[in-house]
C-alpha positions as CSV (number, residue, x, y, z in Angstrom):
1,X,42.4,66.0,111.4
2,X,39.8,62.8,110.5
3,X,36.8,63.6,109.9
4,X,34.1,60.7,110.7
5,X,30.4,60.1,109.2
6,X,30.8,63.5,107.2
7,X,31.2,63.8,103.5
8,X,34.7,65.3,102.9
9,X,35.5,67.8,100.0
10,X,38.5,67.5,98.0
11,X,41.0,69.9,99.0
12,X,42.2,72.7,97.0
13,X,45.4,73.7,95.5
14,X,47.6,76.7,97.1
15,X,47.8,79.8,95.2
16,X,51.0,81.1,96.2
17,X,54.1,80.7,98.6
18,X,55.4,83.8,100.7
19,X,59.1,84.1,101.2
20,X,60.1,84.0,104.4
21,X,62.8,86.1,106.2
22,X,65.2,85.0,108.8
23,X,66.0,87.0,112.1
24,X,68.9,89.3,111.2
25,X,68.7,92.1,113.8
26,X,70.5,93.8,116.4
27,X,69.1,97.5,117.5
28,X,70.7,99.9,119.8
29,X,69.2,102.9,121.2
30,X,68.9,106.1,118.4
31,X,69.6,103.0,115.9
32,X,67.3,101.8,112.8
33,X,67.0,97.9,112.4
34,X,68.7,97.4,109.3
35,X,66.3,94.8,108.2
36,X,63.0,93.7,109.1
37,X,62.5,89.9,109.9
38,X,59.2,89.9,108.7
39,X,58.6,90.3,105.0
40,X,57.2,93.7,104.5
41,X,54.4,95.0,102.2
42,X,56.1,96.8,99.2
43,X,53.7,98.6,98.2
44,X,50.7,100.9,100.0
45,X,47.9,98.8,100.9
46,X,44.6,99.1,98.2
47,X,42.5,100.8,101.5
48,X,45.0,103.9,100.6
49,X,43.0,104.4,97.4
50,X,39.7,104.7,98.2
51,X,40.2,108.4,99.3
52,X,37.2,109.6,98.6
53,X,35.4,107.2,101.3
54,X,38.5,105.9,103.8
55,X,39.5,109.9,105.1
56,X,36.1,110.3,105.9
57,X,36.2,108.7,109.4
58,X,35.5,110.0,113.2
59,X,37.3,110.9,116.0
60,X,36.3,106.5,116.8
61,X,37.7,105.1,113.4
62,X,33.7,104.9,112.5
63,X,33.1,105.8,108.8
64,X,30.8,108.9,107.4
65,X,29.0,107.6,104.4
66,X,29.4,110.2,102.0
67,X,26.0,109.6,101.2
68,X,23.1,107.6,102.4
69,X,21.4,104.8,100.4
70,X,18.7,105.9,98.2
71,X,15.5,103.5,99.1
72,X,13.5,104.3,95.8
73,X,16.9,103.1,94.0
74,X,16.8,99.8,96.2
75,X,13.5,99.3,95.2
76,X,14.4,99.7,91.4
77,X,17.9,97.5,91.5
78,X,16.2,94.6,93.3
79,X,13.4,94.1,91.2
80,X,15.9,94.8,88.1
81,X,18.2,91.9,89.9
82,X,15.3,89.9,90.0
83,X,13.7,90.0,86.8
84,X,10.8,91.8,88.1
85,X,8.3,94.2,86.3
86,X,8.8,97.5,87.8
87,X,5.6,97.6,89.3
88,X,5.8,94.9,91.3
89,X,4.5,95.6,94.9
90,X,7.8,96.2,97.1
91,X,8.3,97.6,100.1
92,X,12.1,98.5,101.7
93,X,12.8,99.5,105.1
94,X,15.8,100.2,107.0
95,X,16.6,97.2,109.0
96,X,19.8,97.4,111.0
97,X,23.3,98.8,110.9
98,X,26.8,98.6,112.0
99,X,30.1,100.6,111.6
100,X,30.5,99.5,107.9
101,X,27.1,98.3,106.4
102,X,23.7,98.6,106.8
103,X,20.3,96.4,106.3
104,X,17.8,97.0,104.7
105,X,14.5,94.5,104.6
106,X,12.8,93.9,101.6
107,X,9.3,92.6,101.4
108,X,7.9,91.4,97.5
109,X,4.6,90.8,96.8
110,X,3.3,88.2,94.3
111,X,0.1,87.3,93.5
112,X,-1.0,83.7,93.3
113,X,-3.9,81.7,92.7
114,X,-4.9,79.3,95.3
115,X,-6.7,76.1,95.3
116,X,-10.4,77.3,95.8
117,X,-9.6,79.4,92.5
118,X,-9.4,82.6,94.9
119,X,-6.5,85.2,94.0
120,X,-3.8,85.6,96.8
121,X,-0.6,86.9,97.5
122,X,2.9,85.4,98.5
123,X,5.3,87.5,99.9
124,X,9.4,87.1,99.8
125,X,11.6,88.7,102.0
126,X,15.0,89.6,101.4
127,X,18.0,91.4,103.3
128,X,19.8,93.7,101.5
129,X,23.6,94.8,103.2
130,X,24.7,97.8,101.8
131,X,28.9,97.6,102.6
132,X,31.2,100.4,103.3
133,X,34.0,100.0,100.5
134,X,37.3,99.4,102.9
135,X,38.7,96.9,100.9
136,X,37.2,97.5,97.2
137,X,35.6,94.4,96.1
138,X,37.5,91.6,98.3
139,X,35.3,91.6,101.5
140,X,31.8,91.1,99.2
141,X,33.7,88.5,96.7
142,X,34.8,86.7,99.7
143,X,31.5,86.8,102.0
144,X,29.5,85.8,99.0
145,X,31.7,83.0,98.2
146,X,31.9,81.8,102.1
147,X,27.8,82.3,102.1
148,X,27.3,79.8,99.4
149,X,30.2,77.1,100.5
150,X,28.9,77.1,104.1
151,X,25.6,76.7,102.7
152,X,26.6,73.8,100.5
153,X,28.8,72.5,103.9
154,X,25.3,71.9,105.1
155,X,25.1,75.3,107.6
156,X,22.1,77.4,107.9
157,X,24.2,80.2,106.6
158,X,22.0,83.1,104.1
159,X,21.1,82.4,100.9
160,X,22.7,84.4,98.5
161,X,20.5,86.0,95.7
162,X,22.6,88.1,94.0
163,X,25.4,90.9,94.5
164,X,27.5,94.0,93.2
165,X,31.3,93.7,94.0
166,X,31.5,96.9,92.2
167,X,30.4,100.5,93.8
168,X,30.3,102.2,90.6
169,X,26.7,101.1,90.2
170,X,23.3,103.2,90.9
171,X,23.4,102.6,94.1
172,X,27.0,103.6,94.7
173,X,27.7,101.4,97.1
174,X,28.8,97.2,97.0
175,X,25.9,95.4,98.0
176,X,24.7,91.7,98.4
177,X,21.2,90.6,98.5
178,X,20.2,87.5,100.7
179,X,16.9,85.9,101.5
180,X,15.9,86.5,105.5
181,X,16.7,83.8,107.5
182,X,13.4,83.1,110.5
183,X,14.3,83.1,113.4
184,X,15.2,85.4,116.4
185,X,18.2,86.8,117.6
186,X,19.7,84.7,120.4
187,X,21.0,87.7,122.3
188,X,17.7,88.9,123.0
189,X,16.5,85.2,123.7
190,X,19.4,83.5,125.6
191,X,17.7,84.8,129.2
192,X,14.8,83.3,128.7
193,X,15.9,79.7,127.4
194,X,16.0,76.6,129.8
195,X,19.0,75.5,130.5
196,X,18.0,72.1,128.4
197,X,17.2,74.9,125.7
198,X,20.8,76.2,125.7
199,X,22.1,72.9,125.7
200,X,20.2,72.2,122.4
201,X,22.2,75.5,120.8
202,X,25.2,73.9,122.0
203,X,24.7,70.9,120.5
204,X,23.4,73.0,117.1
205,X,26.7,75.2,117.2
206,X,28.7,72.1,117.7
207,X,26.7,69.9,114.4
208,X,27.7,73.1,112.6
209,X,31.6,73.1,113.3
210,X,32.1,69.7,112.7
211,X,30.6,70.5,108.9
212,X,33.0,73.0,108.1
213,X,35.7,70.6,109.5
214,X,34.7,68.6,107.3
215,X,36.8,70.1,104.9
216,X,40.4,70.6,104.4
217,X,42.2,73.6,102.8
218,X,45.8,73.7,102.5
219,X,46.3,77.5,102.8
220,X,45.8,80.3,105.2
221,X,43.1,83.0,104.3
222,X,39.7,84.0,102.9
223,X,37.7,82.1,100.3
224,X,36.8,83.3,96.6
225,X,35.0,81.9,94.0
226,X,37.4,80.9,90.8
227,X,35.4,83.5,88.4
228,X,36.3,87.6,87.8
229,X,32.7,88.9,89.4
230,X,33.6,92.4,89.7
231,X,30.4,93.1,88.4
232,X,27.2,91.8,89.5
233,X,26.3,88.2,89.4
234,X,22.5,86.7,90.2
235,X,21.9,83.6,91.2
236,X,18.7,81.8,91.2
237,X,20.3,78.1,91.6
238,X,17.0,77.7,93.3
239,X,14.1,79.7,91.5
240,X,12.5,82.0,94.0
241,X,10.7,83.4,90.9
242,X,9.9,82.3,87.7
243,X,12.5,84.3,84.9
244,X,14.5,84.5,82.4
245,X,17.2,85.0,84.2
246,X,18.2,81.6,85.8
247,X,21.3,80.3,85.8
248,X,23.0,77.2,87.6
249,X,26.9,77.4,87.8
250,X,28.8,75.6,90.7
251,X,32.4,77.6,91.3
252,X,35.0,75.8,93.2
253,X,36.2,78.4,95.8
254,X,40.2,78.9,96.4
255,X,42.0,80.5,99.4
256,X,42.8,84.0,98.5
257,X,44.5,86.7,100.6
258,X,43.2,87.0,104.3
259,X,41.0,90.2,104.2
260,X,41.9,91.0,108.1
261,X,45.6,92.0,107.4
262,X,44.9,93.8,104.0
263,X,45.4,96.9,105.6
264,X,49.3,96.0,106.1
265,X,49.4,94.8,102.4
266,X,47.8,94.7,99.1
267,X,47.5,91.6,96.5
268,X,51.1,91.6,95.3
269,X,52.6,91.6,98.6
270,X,50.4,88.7,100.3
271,X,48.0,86.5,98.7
272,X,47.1,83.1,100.7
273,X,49.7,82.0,103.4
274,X,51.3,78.4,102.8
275,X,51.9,77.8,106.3
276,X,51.1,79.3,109.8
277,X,54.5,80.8,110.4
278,X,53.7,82.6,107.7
279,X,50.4,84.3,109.0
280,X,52.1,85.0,112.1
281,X,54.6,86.7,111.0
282,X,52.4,89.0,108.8
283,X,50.6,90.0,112.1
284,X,53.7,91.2,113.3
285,X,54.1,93.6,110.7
286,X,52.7,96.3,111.7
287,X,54.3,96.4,115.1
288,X,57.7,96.0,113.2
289,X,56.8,99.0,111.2
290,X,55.9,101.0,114.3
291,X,59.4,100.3,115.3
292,X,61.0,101.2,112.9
293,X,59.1,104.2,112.6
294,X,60.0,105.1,115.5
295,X,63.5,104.9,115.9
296,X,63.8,106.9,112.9
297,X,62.5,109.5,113.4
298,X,61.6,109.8,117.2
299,X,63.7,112.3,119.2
300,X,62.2,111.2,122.7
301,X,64.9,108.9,124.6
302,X,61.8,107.4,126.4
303,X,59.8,106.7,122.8
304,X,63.6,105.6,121.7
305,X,63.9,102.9,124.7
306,X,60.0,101.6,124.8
307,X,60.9,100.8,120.9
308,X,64.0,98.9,122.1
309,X,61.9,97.2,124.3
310,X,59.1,96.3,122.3
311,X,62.1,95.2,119.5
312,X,63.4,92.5,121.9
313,X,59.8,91.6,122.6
314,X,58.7,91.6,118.8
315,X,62.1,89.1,118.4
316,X,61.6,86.8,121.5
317,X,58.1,85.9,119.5
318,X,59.3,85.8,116.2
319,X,61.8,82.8,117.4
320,X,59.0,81.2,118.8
321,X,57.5,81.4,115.8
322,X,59.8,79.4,114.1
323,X,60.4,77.1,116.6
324,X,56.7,76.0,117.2
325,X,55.8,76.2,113.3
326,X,59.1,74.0,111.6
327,X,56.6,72.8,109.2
328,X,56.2,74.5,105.5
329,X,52.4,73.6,105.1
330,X,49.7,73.7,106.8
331,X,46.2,71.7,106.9
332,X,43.2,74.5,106.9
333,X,39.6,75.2,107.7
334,X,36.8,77.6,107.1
335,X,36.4,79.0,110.9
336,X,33.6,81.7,111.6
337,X,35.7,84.4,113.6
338,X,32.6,85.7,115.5
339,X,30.0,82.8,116.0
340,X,28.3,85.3,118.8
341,X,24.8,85.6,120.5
342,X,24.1,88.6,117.9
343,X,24.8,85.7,114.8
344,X,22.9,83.2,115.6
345,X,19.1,82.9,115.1
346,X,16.5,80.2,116.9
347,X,13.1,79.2,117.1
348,X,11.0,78.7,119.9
349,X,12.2,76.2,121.2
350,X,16.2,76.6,120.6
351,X,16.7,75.1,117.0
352,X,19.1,77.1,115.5
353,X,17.7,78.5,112.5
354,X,20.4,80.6,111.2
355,X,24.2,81.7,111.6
356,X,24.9,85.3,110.3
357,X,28.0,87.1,110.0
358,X,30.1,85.1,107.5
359,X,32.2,88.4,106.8
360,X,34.3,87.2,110.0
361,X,34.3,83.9,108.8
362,X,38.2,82.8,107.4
363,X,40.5,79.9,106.0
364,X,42.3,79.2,109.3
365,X,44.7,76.6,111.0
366,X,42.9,73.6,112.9
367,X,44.5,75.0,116.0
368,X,42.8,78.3,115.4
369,X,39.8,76.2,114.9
370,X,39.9,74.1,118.3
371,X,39.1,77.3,120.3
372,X,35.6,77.7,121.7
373,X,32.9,80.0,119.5
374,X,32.6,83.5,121.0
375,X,29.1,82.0,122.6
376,X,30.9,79.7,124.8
377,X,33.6,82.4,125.7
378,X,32.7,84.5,128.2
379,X,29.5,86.5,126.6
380,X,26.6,84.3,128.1
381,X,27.4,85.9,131.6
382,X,24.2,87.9,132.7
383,X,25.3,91.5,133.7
384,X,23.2,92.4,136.5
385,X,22.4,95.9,138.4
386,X,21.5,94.8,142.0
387,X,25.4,94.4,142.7
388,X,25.6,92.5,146.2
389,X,25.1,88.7,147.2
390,X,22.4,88.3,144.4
391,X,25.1,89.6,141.7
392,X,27.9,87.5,142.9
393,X,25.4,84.2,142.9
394,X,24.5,84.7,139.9
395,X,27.7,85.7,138.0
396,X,28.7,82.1,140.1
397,X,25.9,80.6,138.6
398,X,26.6,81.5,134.9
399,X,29.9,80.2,135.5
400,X,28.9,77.0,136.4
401,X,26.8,77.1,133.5
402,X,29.2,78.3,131.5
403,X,31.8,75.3,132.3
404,X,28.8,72.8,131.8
405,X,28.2,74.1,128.0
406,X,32.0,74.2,127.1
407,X,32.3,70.4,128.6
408,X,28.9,69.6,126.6
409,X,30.3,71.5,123.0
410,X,34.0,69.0,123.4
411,X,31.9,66.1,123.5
412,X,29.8,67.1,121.1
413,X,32.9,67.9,118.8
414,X,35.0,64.7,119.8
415,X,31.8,62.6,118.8
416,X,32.1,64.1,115.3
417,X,35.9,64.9,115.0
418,X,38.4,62.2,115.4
419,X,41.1,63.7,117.5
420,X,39.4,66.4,118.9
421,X,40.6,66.8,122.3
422,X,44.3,66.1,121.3
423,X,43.6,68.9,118.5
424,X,42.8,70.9,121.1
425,X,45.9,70.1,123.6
426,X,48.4,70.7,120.7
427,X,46.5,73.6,119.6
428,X,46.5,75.7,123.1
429,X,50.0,76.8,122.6
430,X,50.2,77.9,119.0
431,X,47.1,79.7,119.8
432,X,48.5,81.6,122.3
433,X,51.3,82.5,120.4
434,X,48.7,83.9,117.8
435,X,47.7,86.2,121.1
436,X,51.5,87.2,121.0
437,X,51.4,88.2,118.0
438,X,48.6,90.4,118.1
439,X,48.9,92.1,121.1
440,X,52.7,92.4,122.1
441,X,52.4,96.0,121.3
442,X,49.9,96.7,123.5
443,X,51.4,98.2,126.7
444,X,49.0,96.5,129.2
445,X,50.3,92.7,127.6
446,X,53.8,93.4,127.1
447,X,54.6,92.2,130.5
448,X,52.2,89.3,130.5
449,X,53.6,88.1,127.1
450,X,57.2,88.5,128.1
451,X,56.5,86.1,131.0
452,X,54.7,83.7,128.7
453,X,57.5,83.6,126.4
454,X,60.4,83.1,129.2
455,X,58.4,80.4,131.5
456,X,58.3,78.5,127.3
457,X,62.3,78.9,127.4
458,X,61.7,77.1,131.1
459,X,59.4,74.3,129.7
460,X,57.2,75.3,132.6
461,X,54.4,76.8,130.7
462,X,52.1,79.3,132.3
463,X,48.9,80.3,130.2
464,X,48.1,83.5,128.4
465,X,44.8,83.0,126.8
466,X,42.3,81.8,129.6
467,X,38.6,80.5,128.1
C-alpha cells in the first residue's frame, strides 16, 4: 500500500520462515487424523513454566497474584531507576487495574528556583504497570518496544522511562514505568462531546493510522527491540532529570513471534510468520488439537461425531486458506488491536491527547489493518434504561451517528493512504476468513461459517463479519 505526504521507514528483514503443511486427512468416526495440516507446536508452550503464578487462576481464568505490590518498594525502585536521592519527596498510589496488571501513579517532587529568586517545586508524574508474568519477558519487551516506535511514528503513545523484563527483581514482578499522558478518558467523556467534537476524534484516530501505515513490515507478529534487555533498561533519551545516568541509543525493532498465540507455541515452534497463510493456520491450532484430542480418547459417539464435524469444518477453511493466500510473503503493519473508548485520552475540546494500550498493539496484514478501530465498531452506542420509544430513537440515532463517523474515518484514511478503499474491498474477505479461523469451534458460529464458506464455493458471497 502507497503511502502519500508521510515519511516512510525502511522495512525490515524477516526473521524466520515457517514450514508449511499440506491437507493430508481423512477421519472417520472412533478414528485419529493421522496428521495434522497445520504445523503443530513441538514442544509445551513457555506459559507451562511459570507454575508458580499461571495455576493460580479463578473459577473466570482471572489470575491471583501471589502477592501484592509492595508500595514502599515502588517508591525505592523508582527513585533508584531514576537516579534519585532516596529522600526525594514521592508519593505512590494505586491507580487502576485489570485482569493481568495494575497502575500505580507516581508523583515526584523537585524543588526549583524561580525567576523572582523564590524556591518552588515541580512535580513529575509517572505510571507505573505492574504485569502479571503470562508470557515471561515477551509481552513487556514487546510493549516497550511498540511504545517507543509508535512514539517515534509520530503517535501520542506513553513515553517509556524505564522497565524490568525480568521478575526476579525486588519488586517481583515485570514492570514498566511511563510518564502520565493529560488528558481524560474518552469513555467517560464521549456522552457529553458535540457531535463536531466526535468528529475531531475521528479525524485524530484517523491522522494516527495513517502514521503507523506509514510503515511497512514484511512479517507477521509483535515488535522487539534488536538488544537482549532481560534486565532492566532506563532511558532518559529526553532528560526528565538531571543524572548520571543518561543514555541515548536508538534500536531498530524486528518482528518477533506474535504474543497472542504463544499459548499454542513457544519460541522454537513459531517465531514471526512470513506470510498470512501462515498466521491463519496457527490459529487453527488449537481447534486441531481439540480434535484430535478428542477422537482419541473420547468414548461419547456424540463428542466422537461433533469432532467429525468440526474436522470437516476445520478442513473446508483450511482450503480456503490456501486458496485466498497463494502468495509466500506478506506486506505488514503495526495495527493497535484495541483502539477503544477506554485507550484514548482528550482534552476539552476533543484533541486526542493520548492512545493507551499498546500491549494489544501487533505486526499485522494491511487487510487486518483496513478494519474500523474498536471506537467506530459498535461501542459508541448509548445503552439506555428507559427501554420504550425513547430507547429505540436513540439507539436509531447512535446508528446514524455511528454510519456518519465510519464514512468521515474512510475519507479521512483515503486522503492519507493511497488505495484505501480498494485495501479495504480486497481486504473484507481475508478478514473474514481470519473470523473463521477463530471462531469455527465455537458452537453458536459453526453453522454461520459453514454457510459462509459454501456460498464462497458458489461465488455468491454472503458476509460474516458485519461493522
Amino acid at each position: 500500500m502507497a503511502i502519500q505526504n508521510l515519511d516512510v521507514i525502511p522495512r525490515f528483514p524477516k526473521r524466520r520462515e515457517i514450514q508449511k503443511l499440506s491437507v493430508n486427512t481423512t477421519v472417520t468416526l472412533n478414528a485419529v487424523p493421522a496428521q495434522s495440516p497445520i504445523p503443530l507446536p513441538t514442544s509445551p508452550s513457555k506459559i507451562m513454566t511459570l507454575s508458580a503464578y499461571s495455576r493460580e487462576l479463578s473459577l473466570w481464568g482471572v489470575p491471583r497474584w501471589p502477592f501484592e505490590p509492595k508500595m514502599e518498594r515502588i517508591r525505592t525502585l523508582v527513585l533508584d531507576r531514576l537516579g534519585l536521592r532516596p529522600d526525594m519527596p514521592c508519593v505512590v498510589s494505586f491507580d487502576s487495574r485489570t485482569a493481568f496488571r495494575k497502575i500505580y501513579k507516581i508523583i515526584i517532587y523537585q524543588k526549583i528556583e524561580l525567576e523572582d529568586g523564590r524556591e518552588g517545586q515541580k512535580e513529575r508524574v509517572y505510571h507505573l504497570s505492574v504485569r502479571y508474568p503470562l508470557q515471561e519477558s515477551d509481552e513487556t519487551l514487546s510493549e516497550v518496544a511498540t511504545m517507543k516506535f509508535a512514539r517515534k511514528s509520530g503517535v501520542p503513545a506513553p513515553r517509556v522511562i524505564a522497565w524490568d523484563a525480568d521478575r526476579r527483581n525486588r519488586l517481583g514482578f515485570e514492570w514498566i514505568l511511563t510518564r502520565k499522558l493529560e488528558g481524560k478518558c474518552l469513555r467517560d467523556e464521549w456522552e457529553k462531546l458535540l457531535f463536531g467534537q466526535k468528529e475531531k476524534v475521528v479525524k485524530s484516530i484517523a491522522k494516527y493510522q495513517a502514521k503507523l501505515f506509514a510503515t511497512n513490515f514484511d512479517d507477521i507478529g509483535n515488535l522487539f527491540d534488536e538488544q537482549d534487555a532481560d534486565d532492566y533498561i532506563t532511558d532518559y533519551r529526553y532528560g526528565d532529570f538531571n543524572t548520571s545516568h543518561q543514555i541515548s541509543k536508538e534500536v531498530r525493532p524486528f518482528v518477533g513471534r506474535l504474543i497472542s498465540i504463544a499459548s499454542i507455541s513457544d519460541k522454537k515452534s513459531y517465531c514471526s510468520f512470513p506470510d498470512s497463510s501462515s498466521y491463519l493456520e496457527a490459529l487453527l491450532v488449537p481447534i486441531w488439537k481439540k480434535i484430535f484430542t478428542t477422537l482419541r480418547t473420547s468414548t461419547s459417539e456424540e463428542e466422537m461425531i461433533e469432532a467429525q464435524s468440526l474436522q470437516k469444518l476445520v478442513e473446508k477453511v483450511h482450503v480456503k486458506i490456501l486458496q485466498i493466500f497463494p502468495e509466500t510473503t506478506v506486506s505488514t503493519v503495526l495495527v493497535h488491536d484495541d483502539l477503544s473508548m477506554r485507550n484514548i485520552l482528550i482534552d476539552e475540546i476533543g484533541n486526542v491527547t493520548g492512545i493507551l494500550g499498546w500491549e494489544n498493539a501487533m505486526v499485522m496484514p494491511t487487510w487486518k489493518a483496513t478494519q474500523f478501530p474498536q471506537i467506530l465498531s459498535g461501542e459508541y452506542t448509548p445503552q439506555s434504561n428507559t427501554g420504550g420509544q425513547e430507547d429505540f430513537t436513540g439507539n436509531m440515532d447512535a446508528r446514524i451517528e455511528a454510519v456518519r463517523l465510519r464514512r468521515l474515518y474512510d475519507g479521512e484514511m483515503a486522503k492519507r493512504v493511497v488505495a484505501w478503499k480498494e485495501e479495504v474491498n480486497l481486504g473484507k474477505t481475508k478478514r473474514e476468513l481470519e473470523f473463521a479461523c477463530k471462531f469455527s469451534s465455537i458452537e453458536s458460529c459453526m453453522k454461520e461459517i459453514e454457510n459462509w464458506v459454501d456460498a464462497l464455493e458458489t461465488n455468491v458471497p454472503i458476509a460474516l463479519v458485519k461493522q
